[in-house]
N, C-alpha and C positions, 0 to 999 in steps of 0.2 A: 912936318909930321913925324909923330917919334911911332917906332916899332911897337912900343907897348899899347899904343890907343889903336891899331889896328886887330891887336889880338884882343882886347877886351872886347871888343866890339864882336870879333868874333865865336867869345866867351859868351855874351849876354844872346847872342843869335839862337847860339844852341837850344835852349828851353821853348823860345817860341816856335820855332822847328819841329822840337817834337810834342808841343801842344798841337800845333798845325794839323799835322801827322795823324796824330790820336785822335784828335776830332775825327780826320777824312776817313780812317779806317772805322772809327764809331758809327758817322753814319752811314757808311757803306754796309757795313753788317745791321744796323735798325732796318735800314731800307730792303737789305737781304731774308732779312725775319719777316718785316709787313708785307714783302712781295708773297711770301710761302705762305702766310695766312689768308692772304686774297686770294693764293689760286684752291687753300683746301675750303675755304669757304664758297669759290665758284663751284668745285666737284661737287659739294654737300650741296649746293643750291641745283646742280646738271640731275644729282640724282632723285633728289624732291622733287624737282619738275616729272619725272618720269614717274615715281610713284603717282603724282596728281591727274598724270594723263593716262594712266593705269583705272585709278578710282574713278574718273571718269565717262569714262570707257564702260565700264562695272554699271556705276549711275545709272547711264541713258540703255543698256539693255535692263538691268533691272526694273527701267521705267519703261520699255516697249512691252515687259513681261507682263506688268501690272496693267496696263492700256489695253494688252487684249483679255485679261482678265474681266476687263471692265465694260467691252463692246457689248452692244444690245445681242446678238447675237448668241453669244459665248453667253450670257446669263440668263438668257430664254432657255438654251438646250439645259443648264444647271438648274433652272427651277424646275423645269420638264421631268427631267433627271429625278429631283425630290418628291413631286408628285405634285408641284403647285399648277393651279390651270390660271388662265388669263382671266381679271375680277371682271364685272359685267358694268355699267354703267351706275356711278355713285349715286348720292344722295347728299345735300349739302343742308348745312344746318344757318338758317337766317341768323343776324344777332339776337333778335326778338324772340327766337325759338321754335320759328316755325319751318318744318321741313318742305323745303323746294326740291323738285324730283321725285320720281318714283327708283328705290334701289331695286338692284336686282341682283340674284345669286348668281355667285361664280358658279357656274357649269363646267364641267370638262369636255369638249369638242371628243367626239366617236373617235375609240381607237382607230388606228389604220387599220384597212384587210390585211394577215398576210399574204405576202406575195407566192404565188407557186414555185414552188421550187422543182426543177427538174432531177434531183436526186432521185433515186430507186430508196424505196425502204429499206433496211438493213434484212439481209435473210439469215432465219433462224438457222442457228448449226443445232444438229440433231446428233444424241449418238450412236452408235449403233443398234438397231435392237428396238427404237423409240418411233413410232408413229410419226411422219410427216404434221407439224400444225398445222389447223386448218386457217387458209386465207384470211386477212382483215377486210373486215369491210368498212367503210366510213358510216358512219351514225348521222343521222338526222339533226 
């Protein structure tokens, strides 16, 4: 073997070496890039999930809001409130046009009594100088 075919050999090594190289370093930096992209796309996905469980959240009490908006109860005391009273017994109309039932008018059920109240009346302040009122009496 002669000296010189050991150095060419050596000569032609070179290039592949630092192809080798250049590649390894290339994909260690793509893989460095697409690692940083996965993890800001995990954050951005960490932190959409919390907004979602945020709206959520929001959702189902704005929907227990509206549920008791909706109770028999809660819309009895609202029509009460407006002054609607409960309708009396319908009247239904046949296909043929003849009415089955006798209707009957919504009535209002007798207000409540008020209740006694143990309060004292308010007593008159008087000035000086001015006659005492004379007592109330309740009316008939």
């Amino acid at each position: 073997m002669s000296p010189l075919r050991g150095r060419g050999a050596t000569a032609a090594r070179t290039p592949f070496v630092i192809l080798v190289v250049t590649l390894l370093a290339g994909g260690l930096i793509s893989l460095l890039l697409l690692n940083a992209a996965v993890n800001q796309d995990s954050f951005q996905l960490n932190k959409l999930e919390k907004e979602t469980t945020g709206y959520t959240d929001e959702q189902q009490q704005l929907q227990q809001e509206v549920d008791q908006y909706g109770a028999p109860g809660t819309l009895e005391r609202k029509a009460r409130e407006l002054g609607m009273v409960p309708g009396g017994n319908p009247a239904f109309l046949d296909p043929g046009g003849s009415v089955r039932g006798t209707p009957e008018r919504a009535t209002a059920p007798p207000a409540p009594k008020p209740s006694a109240t143990l309060t004292p009346p308010p007593t008159p302040t008087t000035s000086p100088g001015t006659p005492p009122a004379a007592p109330m009496t309740p009316g008939r």
